[in-house]
VEXDRENMI-694484 format. One record per residue (C-alpha): residue number from 0; y, z, x; residue in one letter. Coordinates in Angstrom, 3 decimals, decimal comma, always signed. Each point is the difference from the previous one (the first is absolute). Layout:
VEXDRENMI-694484
NUM	Y	Z	X	A
...
This chain:
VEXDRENMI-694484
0	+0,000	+0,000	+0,000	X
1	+3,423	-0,873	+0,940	X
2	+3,235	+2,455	-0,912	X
3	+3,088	-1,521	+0,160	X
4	+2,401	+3,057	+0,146	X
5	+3,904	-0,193	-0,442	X
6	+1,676	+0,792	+3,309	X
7	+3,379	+0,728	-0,962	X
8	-0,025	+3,591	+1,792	X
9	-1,319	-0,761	+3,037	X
10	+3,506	-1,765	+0,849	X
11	+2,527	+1,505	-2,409	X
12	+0,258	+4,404	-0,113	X
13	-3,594	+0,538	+1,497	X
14	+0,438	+3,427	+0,255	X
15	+0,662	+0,922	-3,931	X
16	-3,115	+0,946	-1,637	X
17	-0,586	-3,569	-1,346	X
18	-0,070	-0,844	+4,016	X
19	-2,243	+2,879	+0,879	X
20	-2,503	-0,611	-3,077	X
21	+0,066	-3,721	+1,230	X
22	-1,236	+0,783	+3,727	X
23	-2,063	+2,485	-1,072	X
24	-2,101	-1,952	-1,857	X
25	+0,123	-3,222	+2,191	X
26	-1,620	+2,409	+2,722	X
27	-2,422	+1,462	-1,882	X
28	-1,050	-2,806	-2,235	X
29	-2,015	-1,927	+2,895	X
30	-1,348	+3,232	+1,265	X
31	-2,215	+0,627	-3,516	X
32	-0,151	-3,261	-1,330	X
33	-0,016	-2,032	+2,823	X
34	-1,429	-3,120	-1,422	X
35	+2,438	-0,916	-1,354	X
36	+2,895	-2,343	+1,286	X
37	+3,809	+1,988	-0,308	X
38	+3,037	-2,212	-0,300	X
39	+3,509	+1,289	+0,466	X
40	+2,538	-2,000	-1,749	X
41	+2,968	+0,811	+2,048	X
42	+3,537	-1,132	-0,753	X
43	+0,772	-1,132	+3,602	X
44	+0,913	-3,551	+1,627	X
45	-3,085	+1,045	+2,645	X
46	-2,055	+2,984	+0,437	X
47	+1,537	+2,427	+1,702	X
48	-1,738	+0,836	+3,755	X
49	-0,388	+3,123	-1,052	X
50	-1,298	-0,556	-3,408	X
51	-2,272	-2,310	+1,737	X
52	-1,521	+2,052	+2,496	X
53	-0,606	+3,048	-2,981	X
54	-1,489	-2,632	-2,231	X
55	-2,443	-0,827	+3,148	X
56	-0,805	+3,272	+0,870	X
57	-0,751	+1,339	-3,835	X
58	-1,770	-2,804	-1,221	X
59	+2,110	-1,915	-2,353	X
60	+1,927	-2,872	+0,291	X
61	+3,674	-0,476	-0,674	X
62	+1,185	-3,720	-1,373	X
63	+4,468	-0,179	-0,301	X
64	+1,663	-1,808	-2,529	X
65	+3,709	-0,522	+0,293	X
66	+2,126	+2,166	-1,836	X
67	+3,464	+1,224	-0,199	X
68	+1,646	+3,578	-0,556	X
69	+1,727	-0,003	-2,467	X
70	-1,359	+1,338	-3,482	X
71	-0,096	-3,663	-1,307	X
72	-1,954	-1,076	+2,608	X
73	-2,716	+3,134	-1,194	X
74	-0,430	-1,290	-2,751	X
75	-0,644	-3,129	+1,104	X
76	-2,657	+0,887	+2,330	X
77	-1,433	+2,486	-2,607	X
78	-0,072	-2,835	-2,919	X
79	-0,389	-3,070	+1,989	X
80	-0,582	+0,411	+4,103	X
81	-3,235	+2,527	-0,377	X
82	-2,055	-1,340	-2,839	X
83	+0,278	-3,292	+1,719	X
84	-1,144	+1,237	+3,509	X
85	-2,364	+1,497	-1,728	X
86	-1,611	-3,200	-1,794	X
87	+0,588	-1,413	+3,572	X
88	-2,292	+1,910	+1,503	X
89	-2,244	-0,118	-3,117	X
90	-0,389	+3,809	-0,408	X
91	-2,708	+1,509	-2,115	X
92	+2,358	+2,834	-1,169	X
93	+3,744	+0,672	+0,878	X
94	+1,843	+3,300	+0,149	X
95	+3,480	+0,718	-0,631	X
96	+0,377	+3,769	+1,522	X
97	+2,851	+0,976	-1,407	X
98	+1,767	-0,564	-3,720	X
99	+1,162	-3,886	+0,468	X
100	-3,046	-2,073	-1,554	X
101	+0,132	-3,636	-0,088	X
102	+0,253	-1,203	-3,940	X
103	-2,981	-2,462	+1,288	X
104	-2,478	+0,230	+2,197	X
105	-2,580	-2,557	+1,375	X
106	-2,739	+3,264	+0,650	X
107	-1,038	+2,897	-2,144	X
108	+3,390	+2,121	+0,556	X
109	-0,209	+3,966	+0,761	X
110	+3,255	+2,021	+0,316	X
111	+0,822	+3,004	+1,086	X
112	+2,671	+1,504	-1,618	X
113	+1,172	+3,461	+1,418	X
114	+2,022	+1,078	-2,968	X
115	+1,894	-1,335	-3,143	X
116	+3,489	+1,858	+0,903	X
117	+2,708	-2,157	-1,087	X
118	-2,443	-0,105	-3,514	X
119	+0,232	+3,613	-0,516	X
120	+2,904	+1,422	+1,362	X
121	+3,378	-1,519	-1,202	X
122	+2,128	+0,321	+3,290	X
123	-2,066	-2,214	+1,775	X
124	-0,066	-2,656	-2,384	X
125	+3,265	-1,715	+2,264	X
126	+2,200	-2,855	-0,683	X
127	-1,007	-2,785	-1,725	X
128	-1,975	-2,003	+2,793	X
129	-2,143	+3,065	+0,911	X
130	-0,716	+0,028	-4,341	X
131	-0,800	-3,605	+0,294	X
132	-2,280	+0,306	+3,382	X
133	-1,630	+3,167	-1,934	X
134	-0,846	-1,778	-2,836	X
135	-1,124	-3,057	+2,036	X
136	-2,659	+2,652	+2,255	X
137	-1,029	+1,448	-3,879	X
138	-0,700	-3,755	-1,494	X
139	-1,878	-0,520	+3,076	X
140	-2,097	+3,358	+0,109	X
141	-1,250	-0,606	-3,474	X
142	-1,852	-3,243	+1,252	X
143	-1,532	+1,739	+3,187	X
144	-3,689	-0,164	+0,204	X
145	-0,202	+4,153	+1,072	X
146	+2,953	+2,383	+0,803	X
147	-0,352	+2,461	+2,360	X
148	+2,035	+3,021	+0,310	X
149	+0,198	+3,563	+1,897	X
150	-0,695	+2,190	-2,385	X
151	-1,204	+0,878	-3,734	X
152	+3,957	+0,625	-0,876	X
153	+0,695	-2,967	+0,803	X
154	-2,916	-1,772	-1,678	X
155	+1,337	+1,513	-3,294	X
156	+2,858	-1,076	+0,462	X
157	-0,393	-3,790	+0,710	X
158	-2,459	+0,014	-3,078	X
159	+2,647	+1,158	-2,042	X
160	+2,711	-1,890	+1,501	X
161	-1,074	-3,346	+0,999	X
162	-2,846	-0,241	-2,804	X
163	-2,220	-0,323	+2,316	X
164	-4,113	+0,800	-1,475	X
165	-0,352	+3,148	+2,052	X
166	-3,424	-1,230	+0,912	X
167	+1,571	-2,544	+2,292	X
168	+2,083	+2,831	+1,593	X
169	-1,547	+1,687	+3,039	X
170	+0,843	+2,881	+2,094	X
171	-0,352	-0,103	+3,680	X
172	+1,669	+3,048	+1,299	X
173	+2,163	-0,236	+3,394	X
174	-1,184	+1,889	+2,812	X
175	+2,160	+1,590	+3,344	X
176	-0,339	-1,683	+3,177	X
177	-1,802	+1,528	+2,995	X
178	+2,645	+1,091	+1,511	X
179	+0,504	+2,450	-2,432	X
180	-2,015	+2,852	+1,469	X
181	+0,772	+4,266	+0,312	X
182	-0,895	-0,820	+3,953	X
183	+2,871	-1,221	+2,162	X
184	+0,649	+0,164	+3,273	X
185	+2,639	+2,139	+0,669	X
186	+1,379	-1,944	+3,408	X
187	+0,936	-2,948	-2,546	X
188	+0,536	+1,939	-3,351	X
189	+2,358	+2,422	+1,942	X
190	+2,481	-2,325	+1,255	X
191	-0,175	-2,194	-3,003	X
192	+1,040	+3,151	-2,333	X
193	+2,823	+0,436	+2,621	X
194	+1,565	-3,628	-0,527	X
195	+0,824	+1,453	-3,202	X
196	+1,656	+3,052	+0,953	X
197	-3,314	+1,650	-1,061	X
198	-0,202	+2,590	+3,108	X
199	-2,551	+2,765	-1,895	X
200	-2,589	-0,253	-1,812	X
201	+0,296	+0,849	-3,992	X
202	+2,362	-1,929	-2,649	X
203	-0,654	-0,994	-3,043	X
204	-0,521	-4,159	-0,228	X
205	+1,105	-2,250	-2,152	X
206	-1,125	-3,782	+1,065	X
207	+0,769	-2,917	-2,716	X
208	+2,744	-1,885	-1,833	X
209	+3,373	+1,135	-1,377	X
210	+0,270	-1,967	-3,208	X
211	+0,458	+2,265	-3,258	X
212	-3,790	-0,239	-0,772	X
213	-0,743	+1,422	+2,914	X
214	+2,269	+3,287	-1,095	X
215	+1,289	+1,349	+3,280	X
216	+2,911	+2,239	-2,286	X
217	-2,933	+1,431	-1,484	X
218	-1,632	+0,663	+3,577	X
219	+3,848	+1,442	+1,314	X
220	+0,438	+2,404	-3,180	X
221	-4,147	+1,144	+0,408	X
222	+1,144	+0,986	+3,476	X
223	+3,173	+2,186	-1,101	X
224	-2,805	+2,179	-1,087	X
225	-1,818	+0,188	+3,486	X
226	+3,084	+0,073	+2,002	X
227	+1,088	+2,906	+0,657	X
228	-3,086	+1,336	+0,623	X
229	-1,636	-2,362	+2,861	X
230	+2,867	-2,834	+0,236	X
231	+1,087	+1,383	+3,458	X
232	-3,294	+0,025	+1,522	X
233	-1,914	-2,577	-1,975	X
234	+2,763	-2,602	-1,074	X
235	-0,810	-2,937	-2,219	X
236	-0,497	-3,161	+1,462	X
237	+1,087	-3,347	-2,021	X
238	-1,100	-3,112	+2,146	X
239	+0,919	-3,977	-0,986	X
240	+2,795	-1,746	+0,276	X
241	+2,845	+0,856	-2,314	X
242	+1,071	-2,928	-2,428	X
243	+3,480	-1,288	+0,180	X
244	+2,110	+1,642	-2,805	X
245	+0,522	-2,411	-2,068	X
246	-3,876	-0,880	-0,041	X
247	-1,542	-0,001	-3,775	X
248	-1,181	+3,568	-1,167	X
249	+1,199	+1,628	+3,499	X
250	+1,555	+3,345	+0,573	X
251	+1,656	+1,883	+2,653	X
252	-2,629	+2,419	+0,616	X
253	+1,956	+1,309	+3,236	X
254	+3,115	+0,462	-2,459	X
255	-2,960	+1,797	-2,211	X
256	-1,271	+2,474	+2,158	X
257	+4,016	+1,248	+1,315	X
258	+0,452	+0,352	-3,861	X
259	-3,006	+1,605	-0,762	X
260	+0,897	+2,604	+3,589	X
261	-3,310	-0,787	+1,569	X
262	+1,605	-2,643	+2,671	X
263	-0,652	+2,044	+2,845	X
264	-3,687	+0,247	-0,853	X
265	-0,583	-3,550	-0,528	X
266	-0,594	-2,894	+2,419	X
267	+0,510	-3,471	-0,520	X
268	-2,116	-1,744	+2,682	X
269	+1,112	-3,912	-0,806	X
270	-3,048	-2,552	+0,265	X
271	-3,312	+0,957	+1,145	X
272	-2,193	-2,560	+1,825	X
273	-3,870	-0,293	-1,288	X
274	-1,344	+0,591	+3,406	X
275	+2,313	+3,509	-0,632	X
276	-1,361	+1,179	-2,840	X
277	-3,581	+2,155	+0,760	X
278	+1,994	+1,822	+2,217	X
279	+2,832	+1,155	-2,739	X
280	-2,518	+0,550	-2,483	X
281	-2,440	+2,290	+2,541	X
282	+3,469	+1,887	+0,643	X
283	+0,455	+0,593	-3,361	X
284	-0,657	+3,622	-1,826	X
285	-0,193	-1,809	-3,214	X
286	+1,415	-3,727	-1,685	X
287	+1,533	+0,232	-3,104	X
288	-0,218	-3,283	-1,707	X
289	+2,579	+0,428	-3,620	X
290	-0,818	-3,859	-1,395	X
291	+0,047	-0,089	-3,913	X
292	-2,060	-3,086	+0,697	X
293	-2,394	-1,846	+1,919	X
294	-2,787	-2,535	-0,105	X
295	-1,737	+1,644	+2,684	X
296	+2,150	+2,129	+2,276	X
297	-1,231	-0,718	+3,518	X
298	+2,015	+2,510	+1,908	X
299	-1,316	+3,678	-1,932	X
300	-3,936	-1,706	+1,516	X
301	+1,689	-0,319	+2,944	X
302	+0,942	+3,388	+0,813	X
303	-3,600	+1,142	-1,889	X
304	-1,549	-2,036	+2,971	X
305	+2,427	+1,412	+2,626	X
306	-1,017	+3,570	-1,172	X
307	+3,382	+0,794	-1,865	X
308	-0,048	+2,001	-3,484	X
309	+1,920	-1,998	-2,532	X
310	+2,434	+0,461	-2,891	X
311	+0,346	-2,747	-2,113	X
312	+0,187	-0,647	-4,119	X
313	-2,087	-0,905	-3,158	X
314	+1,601	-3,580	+0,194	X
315	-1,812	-3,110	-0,639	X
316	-3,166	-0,103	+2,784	X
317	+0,950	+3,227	+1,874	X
318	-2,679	+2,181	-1,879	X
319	-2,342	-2,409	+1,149	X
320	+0,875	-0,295	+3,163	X
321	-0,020	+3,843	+0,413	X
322	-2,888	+0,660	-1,758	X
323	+0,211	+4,031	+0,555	X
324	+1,102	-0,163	+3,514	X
325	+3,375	+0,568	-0,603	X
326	+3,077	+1,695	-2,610	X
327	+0,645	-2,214	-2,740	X
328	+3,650	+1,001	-1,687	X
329	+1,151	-1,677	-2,457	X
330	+2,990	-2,139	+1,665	X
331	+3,347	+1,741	-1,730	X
332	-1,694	+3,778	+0,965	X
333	+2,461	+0,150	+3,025	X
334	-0,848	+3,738	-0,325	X
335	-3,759	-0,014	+0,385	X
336	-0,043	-3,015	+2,614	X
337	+2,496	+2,060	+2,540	X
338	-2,427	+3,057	-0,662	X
339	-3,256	-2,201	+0,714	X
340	+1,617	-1,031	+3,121	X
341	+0,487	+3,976	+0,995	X
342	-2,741	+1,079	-1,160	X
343	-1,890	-2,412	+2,679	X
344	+2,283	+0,381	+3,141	X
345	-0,372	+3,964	-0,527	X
346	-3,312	+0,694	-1,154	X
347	-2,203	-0,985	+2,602	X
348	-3,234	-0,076	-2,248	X
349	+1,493	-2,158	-2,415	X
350	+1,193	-2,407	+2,767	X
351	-3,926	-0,106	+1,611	X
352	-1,089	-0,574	-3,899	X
353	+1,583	-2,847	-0,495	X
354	-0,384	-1,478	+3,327	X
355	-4,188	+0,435	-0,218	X
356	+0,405	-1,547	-3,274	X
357	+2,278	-2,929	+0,752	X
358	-1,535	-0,822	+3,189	X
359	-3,304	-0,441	-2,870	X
360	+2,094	-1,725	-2,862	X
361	+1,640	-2,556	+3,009	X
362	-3,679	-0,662	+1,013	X
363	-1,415	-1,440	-3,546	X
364	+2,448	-2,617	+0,680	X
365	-0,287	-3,134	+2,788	X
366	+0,699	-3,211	+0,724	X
367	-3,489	-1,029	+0,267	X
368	-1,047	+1,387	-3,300	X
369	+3,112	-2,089	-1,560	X
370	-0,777	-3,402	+1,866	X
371	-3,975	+0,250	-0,869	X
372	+1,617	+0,149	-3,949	X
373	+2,321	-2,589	+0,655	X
374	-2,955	-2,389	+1,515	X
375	-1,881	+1,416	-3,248	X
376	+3,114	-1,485	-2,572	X
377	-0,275	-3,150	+2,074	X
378	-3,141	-0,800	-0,593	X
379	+0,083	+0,668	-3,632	X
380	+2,922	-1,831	-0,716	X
381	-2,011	-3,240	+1,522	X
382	-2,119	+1,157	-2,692	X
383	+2,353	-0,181	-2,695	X
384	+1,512	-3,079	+0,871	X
């Protein structure tokens, strides 16, 4: 069987989790499945040397198709570029691994769509051309051989949103990489933690985006409650790169904290490199995660897998994720969140808890186990065809 997979991350944001889900599975597809033939569809004029010689070395092979930047040019490789590369090459099956299906496809079509946001929350719905793409990726979706997503939340919610028959919706939960582990090595975890002004051991982490979703005001008021208490010796740590002000659904969440008074207890590291992250995570006390929604939520497994106890909320997949491994508060309890996150920094048996039992949640989940189901949707949708 040959998969014909859209490319588009490989070249354009790799590193959001669209690009991380995408090289996560081209690795481990050939490694379980590996007779089959992988094709990356990349949006390139040639293959990058460095695309190349990953493409080698894991087993798959990547095949560019020229393509512009701008959000026209997207679409264009989403509706017209892919699908034809993909009858080019005369796949079995093709895979769009993100939400941007092709309206036709010349092979059984599975997509994975990570969540229905701008469908169920109103402030992400945009300006008309995002409405119009969104509607496009929904017409699309309903004419997809299987969809795939990260988790049962998210399952019920493209059934109910996109009318899709929920037995052609599949979850295939995400999984941390393997460099997410409690063990570091503290000659290159030490001076990492220190490029971010991180000289002791023992903050409180928060790794992840700053859009209103992600509810960092609910995160700074939870933390008026901890403050006083440990803020001078255990500040909280808020690492990403601000968005300029007059980015949609941003806030000044420096301007936040001086209002709230916890300023001096509260570091804003700027952007954190991938390679950087293990390390700030096995620093970490505990990770509070506020989201009032998410499809998966890759970062709260992420600090499971590094060891850290986690706060996070009831929204969307984060139960799921969690499992028991974690506190669950509702996302406008402020009150209880701050307390969870005291509770664990203080009490030293609740902090071993909930890092024996996240280190055991983080474990049910891995990229192999998600590429062998992904192989598995393949070869059923050749089936269905």
């Amino acid at each position: 069987m040959r998969v014909a997979i859209n490319g588009w991350f490989l070249i354009h944001h790799p590193h959001t989790g669209s690009g991380q889900y995408l090289r996560a599975l081209l690795e481990w597809l050939p490694r379980i499945a590996p007779e089959h033939e992988y094709c990356a569809v990349a949006p390139a004029a040639s293959v990058p040397p460095t695309l190349a010689e990953t493409a080698a070395a894991q087993g798959w092979r990547a095949v560019a198709v020229r393509a512009g930047e701008s959000n026209l040019a997207k679409v264009w490789f989403e509706q017209t570029s892919f699908p034809r590369a993909a009858g080019r090459l005369k796949a079995d099956v093709a895979h769009v691994p993100y939400w941007g299906p092709p309206l036709s496809s010349p092979a059984p079509l599975v997509v994975t769509v990570h969540d229905v946001i701008p469908r169920l929350l109103p402030e992400y719905r945009g300006g008309a051309l995002a409405q119009l793409y969104t509607a496009l990726a929904s017409a699309a979706t309903t004419g997809a051989t299987l969809v795939l997503t990260d988790s049962n939340a998210s399952a019920q919610d493209i059934a109910a949103q996109l009318q899709v028959p929920a037995e052609r919706v599949r979850t295939v939960y995400l999984a941390a990489g393997s460099q997410y582990t409690p063990q570091g090595d503290w000659q290159v975890d030490d001076p990492i933690r220190r490029k971010y002004g991180l000289e002791d051991e023992g903050y409180v982490l928060y790794l992840g985006g700053f859009d209103r979703r992600k509810n960092l005001d609910g995160l700074l008021a939870a933390w008026t409650w901890a403050a006083g208490s440990i803020g001078q010796s255990c500040p909280l740590v808020i690492g990403g790169e601000l968005p300029a002000p007059d980015s949609p659904h941003y806030a000044d969440y420096p301007a936040k904290a001086a209002e709230l008074e916890i300023a001096d207890t509260v570091k804003f590291i700027g952007a954190v490199a991938e390679a950087d992250k293990p390390a700030l995570y096995r620093g970490a006390l505990a990770f509070g995660y506020p989201s009032k929604y998410e499809g998966f939520g890759l970062p709260p497994l992420e600090a499971m897998a590094c060891g850290v106890p986690v706060v996070t909320t009831t929204g969307g997949s984060l139960p799921e994720v969690m499992g028991s491994a974690g506190y669950l508060v509702p996302a406008d309890d402020t009150r209880t969140f701050g307390a969870a996150l005291l509770t664990i920094v203080v009490e030293s048996s609740v902090h071993d808890d909930l890092r024996a039992r996240g280190l055991a949640q983080a474990r049910q989940f891995s990229w192999e186990k998600a590429a062998r189901e992904t192989a598995a949707a393949y070869a059923d949708a050749l089936k269905m065809k």
